[in-house]
N, C-alpha and C positions, 0 to 999 in steps of 0.2 A: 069306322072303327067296328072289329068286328065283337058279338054279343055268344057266346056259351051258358044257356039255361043252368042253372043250377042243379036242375033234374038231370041231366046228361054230363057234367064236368067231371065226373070220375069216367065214364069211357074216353071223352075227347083225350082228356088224361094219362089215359093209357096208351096211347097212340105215340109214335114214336116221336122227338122233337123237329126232325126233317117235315114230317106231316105237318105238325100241327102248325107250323111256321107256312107252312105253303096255305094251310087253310085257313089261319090268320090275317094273311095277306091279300084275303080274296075278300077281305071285308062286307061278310055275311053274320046274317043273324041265326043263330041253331039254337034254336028253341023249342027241339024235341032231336027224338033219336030218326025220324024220318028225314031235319033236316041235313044233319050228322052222313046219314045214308045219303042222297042224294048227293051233296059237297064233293063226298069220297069216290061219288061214281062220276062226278066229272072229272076228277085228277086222274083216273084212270081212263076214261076213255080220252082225257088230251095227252097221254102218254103212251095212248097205243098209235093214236093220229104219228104223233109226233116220230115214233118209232119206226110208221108205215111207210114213211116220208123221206126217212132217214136214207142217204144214199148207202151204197151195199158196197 
């Protein structure tokens, strides 16, 4: 299950519900804005992966 610090749920917050559902689901703990950062730069590099892959 995943955990949102109380110190950063107004940015998670902010984030759109697509995200936060994708980063909910990765069942991590973000218990700072570094971990917040890091979360968001793997959904983006597994969607560039994914994109790169993608046939044309």
């Amino acid at each position: 299950m995943s955990y949102v610090d109380e110190s950063i749920r107004d940015k998670f917050e902010s984030l759109s519900t697509n995200l936060k559902n994708a980063i909910l689901e990765r069942d991590v703990r973000l218990n700072n804005i570094h971990d917040l950062i890091r979360v968001l730069e793997d959904i983006v590099s597994e969607a560039e992966a994914e994109e790169a892959s993608a046939p044309r």
